[in-house]
C-alpha positions as semicolon CSV with decimal commas, in nm:
position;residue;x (nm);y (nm);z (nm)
1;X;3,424;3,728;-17,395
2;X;3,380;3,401;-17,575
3;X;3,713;3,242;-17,543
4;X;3,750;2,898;-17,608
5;X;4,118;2,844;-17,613
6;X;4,105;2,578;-17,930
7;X;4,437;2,718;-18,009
8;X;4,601;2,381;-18,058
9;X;4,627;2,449;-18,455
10;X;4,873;2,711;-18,409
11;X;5,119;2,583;-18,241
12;X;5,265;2,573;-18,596
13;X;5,309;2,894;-18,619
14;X;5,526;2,949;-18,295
15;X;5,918;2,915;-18,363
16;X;6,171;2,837;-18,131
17;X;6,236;3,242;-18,129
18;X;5,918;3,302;-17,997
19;X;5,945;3,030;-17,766
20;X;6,280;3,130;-17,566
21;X;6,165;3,523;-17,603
22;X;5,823;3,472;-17,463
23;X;5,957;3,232;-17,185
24;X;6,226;3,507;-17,102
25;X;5,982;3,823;-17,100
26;X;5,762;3,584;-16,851
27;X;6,043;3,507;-16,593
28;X;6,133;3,835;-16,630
29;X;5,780;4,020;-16,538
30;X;5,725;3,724;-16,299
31;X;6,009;3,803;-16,077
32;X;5,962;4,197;-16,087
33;X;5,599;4,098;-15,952
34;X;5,724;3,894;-15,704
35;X;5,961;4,198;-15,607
36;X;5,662;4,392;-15,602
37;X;5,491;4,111;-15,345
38;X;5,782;4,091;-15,127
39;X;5,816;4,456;-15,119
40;X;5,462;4,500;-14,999
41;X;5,418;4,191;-14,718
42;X;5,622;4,499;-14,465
43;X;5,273;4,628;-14,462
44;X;5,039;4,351;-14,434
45;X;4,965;4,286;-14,074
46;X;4,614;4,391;-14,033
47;X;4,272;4,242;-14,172
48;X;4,280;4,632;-14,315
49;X;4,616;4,615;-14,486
50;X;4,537;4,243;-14,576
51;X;4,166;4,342;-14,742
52;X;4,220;4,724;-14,832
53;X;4,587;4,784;-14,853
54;X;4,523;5,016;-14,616
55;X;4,284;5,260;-14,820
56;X;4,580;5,419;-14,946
57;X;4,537;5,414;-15,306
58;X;4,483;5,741;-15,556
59;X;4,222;5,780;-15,786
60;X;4,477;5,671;-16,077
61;X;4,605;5,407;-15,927
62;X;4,312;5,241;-15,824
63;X;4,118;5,297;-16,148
64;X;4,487;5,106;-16,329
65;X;4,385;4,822;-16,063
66;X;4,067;4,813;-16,174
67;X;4,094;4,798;-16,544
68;X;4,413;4,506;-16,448
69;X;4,159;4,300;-16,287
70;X;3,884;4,364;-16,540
71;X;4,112;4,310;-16,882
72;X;4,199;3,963;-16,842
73;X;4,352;3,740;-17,172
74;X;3,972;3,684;-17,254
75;X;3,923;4,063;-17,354
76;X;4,253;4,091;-17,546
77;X;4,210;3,751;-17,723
78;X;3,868;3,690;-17,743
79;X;3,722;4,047;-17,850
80;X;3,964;4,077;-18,142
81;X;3,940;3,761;-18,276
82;X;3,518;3,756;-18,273
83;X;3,551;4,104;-18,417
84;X;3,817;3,970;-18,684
85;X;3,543;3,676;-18,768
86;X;3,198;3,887;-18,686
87;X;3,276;4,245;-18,777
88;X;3,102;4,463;-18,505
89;X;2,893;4,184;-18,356
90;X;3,205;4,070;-18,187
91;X;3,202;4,434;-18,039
92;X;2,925;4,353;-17,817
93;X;3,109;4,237;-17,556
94;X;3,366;4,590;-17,531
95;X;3,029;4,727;-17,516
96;X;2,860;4,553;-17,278
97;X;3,126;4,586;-17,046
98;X;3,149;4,979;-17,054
99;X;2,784;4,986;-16,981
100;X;2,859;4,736;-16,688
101;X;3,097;5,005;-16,571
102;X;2,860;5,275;-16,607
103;X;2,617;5,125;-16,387
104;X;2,871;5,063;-16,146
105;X;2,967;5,404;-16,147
106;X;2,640;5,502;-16,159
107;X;2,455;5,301;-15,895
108;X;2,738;5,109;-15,682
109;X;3,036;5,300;-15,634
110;X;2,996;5,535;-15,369
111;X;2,726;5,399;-15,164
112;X;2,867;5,070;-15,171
113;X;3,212;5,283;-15,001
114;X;3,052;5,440;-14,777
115;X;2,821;5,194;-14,630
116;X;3,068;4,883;-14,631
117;X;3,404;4,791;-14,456
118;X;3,572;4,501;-14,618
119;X;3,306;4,337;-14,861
120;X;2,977;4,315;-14,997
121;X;2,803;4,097;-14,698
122;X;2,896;4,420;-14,444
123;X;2,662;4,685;-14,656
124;X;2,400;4,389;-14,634
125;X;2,445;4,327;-14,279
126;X;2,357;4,734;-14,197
127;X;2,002;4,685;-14,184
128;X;1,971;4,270;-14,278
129;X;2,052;3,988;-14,059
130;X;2,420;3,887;-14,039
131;X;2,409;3,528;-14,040
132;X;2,185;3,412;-14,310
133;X;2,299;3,687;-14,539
134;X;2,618;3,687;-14,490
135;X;2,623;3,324;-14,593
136;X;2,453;3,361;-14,905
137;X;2,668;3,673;-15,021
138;X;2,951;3,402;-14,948
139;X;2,829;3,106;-15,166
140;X;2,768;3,352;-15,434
141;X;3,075;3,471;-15,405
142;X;3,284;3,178;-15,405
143;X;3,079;2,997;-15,649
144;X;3,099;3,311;-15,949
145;X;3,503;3,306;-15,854
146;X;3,560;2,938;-15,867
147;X;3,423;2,951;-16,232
148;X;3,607;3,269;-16,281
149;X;3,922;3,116;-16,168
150;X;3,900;2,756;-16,397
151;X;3,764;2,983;-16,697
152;X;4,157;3,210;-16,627
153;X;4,371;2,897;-16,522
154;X;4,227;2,678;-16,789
155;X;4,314;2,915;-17,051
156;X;4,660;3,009;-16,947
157;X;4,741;2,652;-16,921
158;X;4,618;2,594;-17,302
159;X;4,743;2,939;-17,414
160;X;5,128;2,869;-17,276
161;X;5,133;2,502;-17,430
162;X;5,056;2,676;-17,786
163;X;5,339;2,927;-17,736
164;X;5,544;2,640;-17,610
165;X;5,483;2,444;-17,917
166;X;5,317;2,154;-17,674
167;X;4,976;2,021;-17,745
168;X;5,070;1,786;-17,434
169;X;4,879;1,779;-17,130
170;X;5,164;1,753;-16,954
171;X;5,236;2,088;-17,026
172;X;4,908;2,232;-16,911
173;X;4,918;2,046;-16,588
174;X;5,304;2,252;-16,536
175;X;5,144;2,558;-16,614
176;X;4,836;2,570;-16,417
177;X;5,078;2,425;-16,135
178;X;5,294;2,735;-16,157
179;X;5,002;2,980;-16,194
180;X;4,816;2,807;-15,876
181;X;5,185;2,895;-15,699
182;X;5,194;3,208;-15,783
183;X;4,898;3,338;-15,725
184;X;4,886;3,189;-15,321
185;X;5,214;3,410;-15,265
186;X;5,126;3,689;-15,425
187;X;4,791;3,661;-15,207
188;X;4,932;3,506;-14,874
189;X;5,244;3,742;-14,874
190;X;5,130;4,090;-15,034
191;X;4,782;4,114;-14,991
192;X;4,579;4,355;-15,124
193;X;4,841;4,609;-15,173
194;X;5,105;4,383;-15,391
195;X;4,804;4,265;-15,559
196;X;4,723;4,620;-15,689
197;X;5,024;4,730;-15,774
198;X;5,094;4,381;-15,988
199;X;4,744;4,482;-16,140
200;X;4,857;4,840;-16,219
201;X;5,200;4,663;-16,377
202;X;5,004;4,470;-16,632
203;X;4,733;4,723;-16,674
204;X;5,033;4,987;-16,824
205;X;5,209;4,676;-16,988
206;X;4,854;4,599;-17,162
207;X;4,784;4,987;-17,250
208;X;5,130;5,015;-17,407
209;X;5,159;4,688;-17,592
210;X;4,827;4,784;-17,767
211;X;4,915;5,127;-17,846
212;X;5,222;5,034;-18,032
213;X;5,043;4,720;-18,247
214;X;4,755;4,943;-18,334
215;X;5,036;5,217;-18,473
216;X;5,216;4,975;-18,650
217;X;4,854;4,847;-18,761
218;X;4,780;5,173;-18,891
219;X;5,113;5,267;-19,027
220;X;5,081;4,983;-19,260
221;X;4,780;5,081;-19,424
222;X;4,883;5,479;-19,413
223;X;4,681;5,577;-19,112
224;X;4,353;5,565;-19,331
225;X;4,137;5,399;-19,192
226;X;3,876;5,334;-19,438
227;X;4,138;5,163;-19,646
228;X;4,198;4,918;-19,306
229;X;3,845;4,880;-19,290
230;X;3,809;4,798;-19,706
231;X;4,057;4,555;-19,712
232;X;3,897;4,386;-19,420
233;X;3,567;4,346;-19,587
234;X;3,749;4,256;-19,925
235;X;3,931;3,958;-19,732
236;X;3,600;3,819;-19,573
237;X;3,340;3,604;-19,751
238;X;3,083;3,818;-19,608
239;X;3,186;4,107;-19,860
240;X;3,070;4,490;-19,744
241;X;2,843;4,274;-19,467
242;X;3,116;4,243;-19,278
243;X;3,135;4,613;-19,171
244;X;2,734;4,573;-19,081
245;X;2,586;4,484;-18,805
246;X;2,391;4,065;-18,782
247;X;2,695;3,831;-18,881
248;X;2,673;3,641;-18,555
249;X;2,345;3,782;-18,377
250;X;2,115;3,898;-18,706
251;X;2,033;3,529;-18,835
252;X;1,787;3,403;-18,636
253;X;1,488;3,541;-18,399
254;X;1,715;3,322;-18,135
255;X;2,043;3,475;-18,203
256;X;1,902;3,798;-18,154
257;X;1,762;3,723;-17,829
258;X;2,078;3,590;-17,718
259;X;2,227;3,887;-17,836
260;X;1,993;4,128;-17,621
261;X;2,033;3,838;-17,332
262;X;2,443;3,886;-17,328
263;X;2,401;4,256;-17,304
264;X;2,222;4,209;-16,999
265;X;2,477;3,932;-16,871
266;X;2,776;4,177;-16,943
267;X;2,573;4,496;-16,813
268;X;2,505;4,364;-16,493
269;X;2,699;4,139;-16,396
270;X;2,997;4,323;-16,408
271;X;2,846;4,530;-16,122
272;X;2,859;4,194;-15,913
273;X;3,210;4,074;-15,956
274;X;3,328;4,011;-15,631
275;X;3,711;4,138;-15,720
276;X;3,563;4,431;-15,895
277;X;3,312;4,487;-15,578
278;X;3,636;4,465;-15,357
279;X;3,819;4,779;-15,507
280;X;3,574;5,036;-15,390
281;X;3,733;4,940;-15,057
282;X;4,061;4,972;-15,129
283;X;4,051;5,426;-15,138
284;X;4,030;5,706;-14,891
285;X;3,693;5,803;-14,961
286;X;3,389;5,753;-15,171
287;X;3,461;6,063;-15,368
288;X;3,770;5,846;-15,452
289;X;3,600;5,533;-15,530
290;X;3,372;5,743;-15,764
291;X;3,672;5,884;-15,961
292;X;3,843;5,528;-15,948
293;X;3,558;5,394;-16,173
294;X;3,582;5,691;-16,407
295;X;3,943;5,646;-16,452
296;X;3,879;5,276;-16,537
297;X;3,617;5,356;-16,760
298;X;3,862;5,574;-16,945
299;X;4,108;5,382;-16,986
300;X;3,918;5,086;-17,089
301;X;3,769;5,256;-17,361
302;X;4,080;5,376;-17,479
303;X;4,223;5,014;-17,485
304;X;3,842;4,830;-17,639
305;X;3,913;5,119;-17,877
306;X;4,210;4,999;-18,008
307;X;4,090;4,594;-18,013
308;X;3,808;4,782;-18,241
309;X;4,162;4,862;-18,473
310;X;4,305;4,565;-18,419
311;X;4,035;4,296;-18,458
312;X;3,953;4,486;-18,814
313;X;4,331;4,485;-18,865
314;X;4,358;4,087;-18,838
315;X;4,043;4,065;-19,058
316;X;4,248;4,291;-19,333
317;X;4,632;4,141;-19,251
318;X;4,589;3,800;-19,180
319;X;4,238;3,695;-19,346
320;X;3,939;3,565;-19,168
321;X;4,053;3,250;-19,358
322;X;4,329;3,179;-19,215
323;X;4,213;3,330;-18,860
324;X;3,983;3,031;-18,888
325;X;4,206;2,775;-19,038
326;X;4,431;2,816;-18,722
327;X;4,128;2,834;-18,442
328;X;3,776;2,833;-18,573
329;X;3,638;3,067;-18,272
330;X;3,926;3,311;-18,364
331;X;4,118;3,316;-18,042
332;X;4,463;3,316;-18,249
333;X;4,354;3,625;-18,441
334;X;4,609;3,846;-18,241
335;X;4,864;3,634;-18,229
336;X;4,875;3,594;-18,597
337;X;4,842;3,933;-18,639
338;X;5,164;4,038;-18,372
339;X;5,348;3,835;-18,608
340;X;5,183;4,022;-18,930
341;X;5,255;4,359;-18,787
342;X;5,617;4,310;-18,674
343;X;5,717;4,185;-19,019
344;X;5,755;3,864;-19,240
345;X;5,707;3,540;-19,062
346;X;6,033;3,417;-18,898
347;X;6,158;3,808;-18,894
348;X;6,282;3,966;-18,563
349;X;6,005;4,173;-18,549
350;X;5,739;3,933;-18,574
351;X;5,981;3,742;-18,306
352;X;5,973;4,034;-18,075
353;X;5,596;4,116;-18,122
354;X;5,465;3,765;-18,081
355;X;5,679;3,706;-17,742
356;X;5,605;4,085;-17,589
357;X;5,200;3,981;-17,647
358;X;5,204;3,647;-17,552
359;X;5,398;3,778;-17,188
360;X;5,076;4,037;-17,196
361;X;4,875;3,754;-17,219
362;X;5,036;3,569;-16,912
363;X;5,062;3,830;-16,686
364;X;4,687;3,949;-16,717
365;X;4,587;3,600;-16,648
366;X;4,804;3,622;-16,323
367;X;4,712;3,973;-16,227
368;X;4,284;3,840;-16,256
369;X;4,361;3,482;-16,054
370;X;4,578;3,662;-15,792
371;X;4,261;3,897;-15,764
372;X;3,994;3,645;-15,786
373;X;4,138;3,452;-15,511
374;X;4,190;3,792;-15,247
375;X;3,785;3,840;-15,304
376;X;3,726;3,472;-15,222
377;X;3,925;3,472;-14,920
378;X;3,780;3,815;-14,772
379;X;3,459;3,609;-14,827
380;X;3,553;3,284;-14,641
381;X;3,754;3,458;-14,342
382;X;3,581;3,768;-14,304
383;X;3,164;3,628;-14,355
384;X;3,205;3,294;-14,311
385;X;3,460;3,240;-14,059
386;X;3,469;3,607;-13,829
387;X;3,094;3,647;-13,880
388;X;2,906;3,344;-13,866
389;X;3,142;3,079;-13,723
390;X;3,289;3,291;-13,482
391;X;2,996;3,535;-13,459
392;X;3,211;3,828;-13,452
393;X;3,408;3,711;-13,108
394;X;3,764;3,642;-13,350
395;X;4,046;3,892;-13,287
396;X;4,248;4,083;-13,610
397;X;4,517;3,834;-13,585
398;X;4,293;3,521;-13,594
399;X;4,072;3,652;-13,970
400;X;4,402;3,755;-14,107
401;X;4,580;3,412;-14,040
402;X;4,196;3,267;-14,140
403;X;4,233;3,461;-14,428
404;X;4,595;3,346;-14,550
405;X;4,456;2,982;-14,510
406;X;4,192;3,058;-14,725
407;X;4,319;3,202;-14,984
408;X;4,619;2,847;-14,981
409;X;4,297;2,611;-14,956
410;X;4,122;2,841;-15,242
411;X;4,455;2,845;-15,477
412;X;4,454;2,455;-15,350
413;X;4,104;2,399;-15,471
414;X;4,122;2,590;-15,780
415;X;4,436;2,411;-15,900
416;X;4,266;2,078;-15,903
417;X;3,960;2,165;-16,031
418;X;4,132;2,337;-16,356
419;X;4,347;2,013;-16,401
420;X;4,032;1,769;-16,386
421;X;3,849;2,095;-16,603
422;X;4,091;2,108;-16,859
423;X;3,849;2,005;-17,150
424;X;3,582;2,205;-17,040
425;X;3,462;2,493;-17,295
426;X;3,601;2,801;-17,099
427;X;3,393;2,994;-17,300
428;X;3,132;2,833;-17,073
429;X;3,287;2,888;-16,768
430;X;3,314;3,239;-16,820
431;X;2,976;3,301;-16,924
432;X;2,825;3,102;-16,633
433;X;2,967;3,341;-16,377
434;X;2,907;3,670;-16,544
435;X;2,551;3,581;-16,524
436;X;2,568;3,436;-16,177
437;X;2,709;3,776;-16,040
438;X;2,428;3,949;-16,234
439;X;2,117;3,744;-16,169
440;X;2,207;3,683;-15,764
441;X;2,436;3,920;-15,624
442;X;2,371;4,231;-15,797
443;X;1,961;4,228;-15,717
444;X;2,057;4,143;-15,318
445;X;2,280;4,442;-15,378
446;X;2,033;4,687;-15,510
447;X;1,737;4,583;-15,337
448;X;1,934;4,622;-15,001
449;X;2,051;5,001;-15,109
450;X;1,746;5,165;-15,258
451;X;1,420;4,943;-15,125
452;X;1,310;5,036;-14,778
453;X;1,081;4,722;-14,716
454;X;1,380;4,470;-14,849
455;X;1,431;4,214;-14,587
456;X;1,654;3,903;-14,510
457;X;1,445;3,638;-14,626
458;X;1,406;3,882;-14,986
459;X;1,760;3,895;-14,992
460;X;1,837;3,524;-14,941
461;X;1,567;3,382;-15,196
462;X;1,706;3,676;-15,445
463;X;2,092;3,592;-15,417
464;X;1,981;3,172;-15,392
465;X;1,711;3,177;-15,692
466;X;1,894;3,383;-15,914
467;X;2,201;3,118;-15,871
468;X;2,004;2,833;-15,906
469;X;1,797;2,931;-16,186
470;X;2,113;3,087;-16,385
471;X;2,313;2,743;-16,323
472;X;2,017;2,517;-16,466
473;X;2,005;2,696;-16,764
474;X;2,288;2,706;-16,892
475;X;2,326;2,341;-16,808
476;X;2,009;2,258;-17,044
477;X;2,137;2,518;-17,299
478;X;2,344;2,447;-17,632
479;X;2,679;2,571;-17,440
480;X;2,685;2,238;-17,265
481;X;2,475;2,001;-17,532
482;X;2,321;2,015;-17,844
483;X;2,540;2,190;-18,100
484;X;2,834;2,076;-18,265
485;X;3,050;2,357;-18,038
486;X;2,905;2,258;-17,720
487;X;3,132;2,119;-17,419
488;X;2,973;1,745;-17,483
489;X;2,858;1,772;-17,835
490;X;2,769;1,377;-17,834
491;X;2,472;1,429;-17,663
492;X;2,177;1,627;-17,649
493;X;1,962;1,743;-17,358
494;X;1,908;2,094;-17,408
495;X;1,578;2,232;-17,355
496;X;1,691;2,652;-17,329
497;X;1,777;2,788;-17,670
498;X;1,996;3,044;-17,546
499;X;2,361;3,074;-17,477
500;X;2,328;3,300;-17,260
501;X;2,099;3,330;-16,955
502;X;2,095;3,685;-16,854
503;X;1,723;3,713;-16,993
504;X;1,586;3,543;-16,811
505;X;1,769;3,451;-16,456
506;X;1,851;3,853;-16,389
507;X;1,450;3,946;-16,377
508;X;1,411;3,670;-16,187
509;X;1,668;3,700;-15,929
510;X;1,515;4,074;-15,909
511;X;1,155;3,860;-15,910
512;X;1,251;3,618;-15,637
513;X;1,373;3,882;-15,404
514;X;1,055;4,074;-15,475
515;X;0,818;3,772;-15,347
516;X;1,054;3,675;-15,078
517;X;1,018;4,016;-14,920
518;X;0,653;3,993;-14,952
519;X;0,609;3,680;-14,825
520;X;0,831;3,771;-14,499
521;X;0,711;3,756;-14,144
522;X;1,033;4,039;-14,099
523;X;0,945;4,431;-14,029
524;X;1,220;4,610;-14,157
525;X;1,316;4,914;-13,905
526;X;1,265;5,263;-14,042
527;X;1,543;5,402;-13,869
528;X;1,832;5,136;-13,964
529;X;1,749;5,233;-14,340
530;X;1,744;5,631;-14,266
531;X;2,038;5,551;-14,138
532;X;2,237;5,339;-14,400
533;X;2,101;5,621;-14,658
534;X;2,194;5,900;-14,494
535;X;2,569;5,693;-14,505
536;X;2,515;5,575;-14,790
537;X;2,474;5,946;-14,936
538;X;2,680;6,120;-14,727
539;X;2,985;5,902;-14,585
540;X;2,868;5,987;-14,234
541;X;2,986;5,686;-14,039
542;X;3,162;5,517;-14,330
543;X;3,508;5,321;-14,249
């Protein structure tokens, strides 16, 4: 997932061709998604159309939705080009997020279905106290999303000037301008429903694009694959080490530790991404949401399957040398290696490869923000606003228009902050809120479905603590200072020697919501946690 976006080096390599194709393929898409927005507003008029899109969706469908908001630009550009630098190390994070999925299939899925109506703050409300915990599942939420959202916006804006040719911050500031628009109507206008369906648009866009690189890939080197994977080793200075195992996580007792600490970070707190969370609403039935996740899981691994191809592929085609020459972290990797597979540099195949991936690129960006920013509103008008302000006294029509102004003032928000963040390490960004999903929310989450004696005050320390603590250290960790690739490499006030801090903040937001139920005054009733199991287990009850 580490995606940096120093991709200001090759801008050379983008013609004019490139340019006016990859600006063309993005109207293009861009306007058949806003078809696809206008198109669904007819059926937007309830807080259960706005949040669900009506419950409508098939197994299929919704597992497509889920892999769209899932596979953002970070897993198409950052896996393959770590894996085109690191060899299998940069596989880690493919891996880490199928075992993210598994646990959600696993452990959240169905109960999480059955026992909630709109978000995650409603399966913690069953048996907790609404107030204070609906708060804190808020500010978790909207804190993980707003990093989310700068890590996505950030990059698109630095991704598009490349392809441009524009190293400009004008550019950028356009960009992230346009993305900020278009993500508020896609929102505001289509809810939930035109939201999945632009998901499932770039999710078969995405599946397809891949396909067709990795058989040209493997057409070139005569569908052997050890001769892809020789030539790849041959090219790197690493020799036959670069098909083992340790280039990037093997040096050091540290590195390893970060290694086993991002495993963690991507196992569970995938399980806690509030846009992820939000899809097991969005079917029939829990037996649905089950198969939704299997379907994603599928597909995903069909598609980190081929970035295994094609991040070996750039290592043999285009050279870890030259991979590095244009962006040291790799991020270009695929797009110099859409140009290698569609021909000679200049050609019309290279033309037509480089502008079909780069529109990939853009639209999964815009499919993940439009997302990100449904899951923050459902948080702010449903929790914060219905709940707690209005302590369930609102009617439908006032949290759907409270909604709709939430998700303007989030898009708002998010837009500013992205233009102030634009030097920021996104890699950073990205990191920070995988592991504040997974040290805060996802503890709350399990605690409250399979620990009788949980209580509110467990529940708030556990989603509180395990934000705080994963916040501080990654602030006083070499991501921010200390290292020559941290976001203010000037200065050093690290004292945390990971990049990662999934080690450590996960067991303790599991610790803190431990002693906070210990420590409470609160005597959890029997009978409301019979009965959120027996829902839980059965659907009995469920919306």
């Amino acid at each position: 997932m580490a995606l940096s976006w120093a991709l200001a080096s090759g801008a050379q390599s983008v013609t004019s061709g490139h340019r006016t194709l990859f600006v063309t393929l993005s109207i293009v898409v861009t306007l058949v998604t806003l078809g696809i927005t206008l198109w669904s507003r007819h059926s937007t008029h309830t807080t259960g159309q706005f949040y669900t899109g009506g419950r409508e969706f098939f197994a299929m469908q919704n597992g497509l939705a889920l892999s769209g908001d899932f596979m953002s630009a970070a897993s198409v550009l950052g896996i393959t080009g770590s894996m085109s630098l690191y060899g299998f190390d940069g596989f880690l994070y493919a891996i880490g997020f199928l075992v993210g999925w598994v646990v959600f299939l696993l452990l959240i899925a169905e109960p999480m279905r059955n026992t909630g109506r709109f978000t995650l703050a409603d399966t913690l409300s069953l048996r907790l106290r609404e107030r204070p915990i609906r708060t804190a599942a808020a500010v978790a939420n909207l804190t993980t999303v707003i990093f989310y959202l700068l890590a996505q916006m950030v990059g698109a804006g630095a991704l598009v000037a490349v392809l441009l040719g524009s190293s400009g911050g004008g550019t950028k500031d356009v960009v992230i301008l346009i993305l900020g628009a278009l993500m508020i109507v896609y929102v505001v206008l289509g809810g939930m429903k035109g939201i999945t369906w632009v998901a499932i648009t770039k999710t078969v866009l995405l599946l397809v694009v891949a396909a067709i690189a990795t058989v040209l890939l493997l057409d070139q080197f005569g569908w052997n694959l050890s001769h892809l994977l020789g030539t790849a080793a041959s090219k790197s200075p690493q020799g036959k080490a670069f098909l083992s195992p340790g280039l990037e996580y093997g040096k050091t007792v540290a590195s390893r530790v970060d290694f086993v600490s991002q495993a963690m970070a991507l196992g569970f707190g995938l399980a806690g991404l509030p846009h992820c969370l939000m899809r097991v609403y969005t079917v029939p039935t829990a037996r649905t949401a089950r198969k939704s996740v299997g379907w994603a899981i599928g597909m995903m691994g069909g598609f980190y399957l081929m970035t295994l191809v094609l991040g070996f592929g750039a290592a043999a085609l285009v050279g870890p040398a030259t991979i590095k020459a244009s962006d040291p972290t790799g991020n270009t990797a695929l797009i110099l290696l859409a140009q290698a597979v569609g021909g000679r540099p200049g050609s019309l195949g290279s033309t037509v490869m480089l502008g079909i991936f780069a529109c990939v690129a853009f639209i999964s960006i815009l499919a993940v923000v439009a997302s990100l920013t449904l899951a923050a509103s459902s948080s702010l008008a449903h929790d914060l606003y219905a709940a707690v302000i209005r302590k369930g006294k609102a009617t439908e029509l006032e949290e759907l228009w409270a909604a709709r102004y939430a998700s303007i003032g989030i898009g708002a928000v998010a837009v500013l902050l992205s233009l102030l963040a634009q030097k920021m390490n996104v890699a950073f960004l990205v990191s920070l809120a995988i592991a504040m999903a997974g040290s805060s929310l996802v503890p709350t989450m399990l605690f409250a479905l399979f620990w009788r004696r949980f209580t509110t005050k467990g529940a708030v320390w556990a989603t509180y603590g395990g934000l705080i603590v994963s916040v501080t250290l990654v602030l006083f960790s070499p991501v921010v200072s200390g290292s020559p690739d941290a976001m203010f490499p000037g200065v050093d006030f690290q004292w945390f020697p990971l990049g990662n801090p999934g080690i450590v903040s996960i067991p303790l937001g599991f610790l803190f919501g431990w002693i906070g139920t210990l420590l409470s005054d609160e005597r959890p009733d029997p009978a409301k946690f019979a009965e959120q199991e027996v829902r839980a287990l059965t659907g009995a009850g469920a919306y």
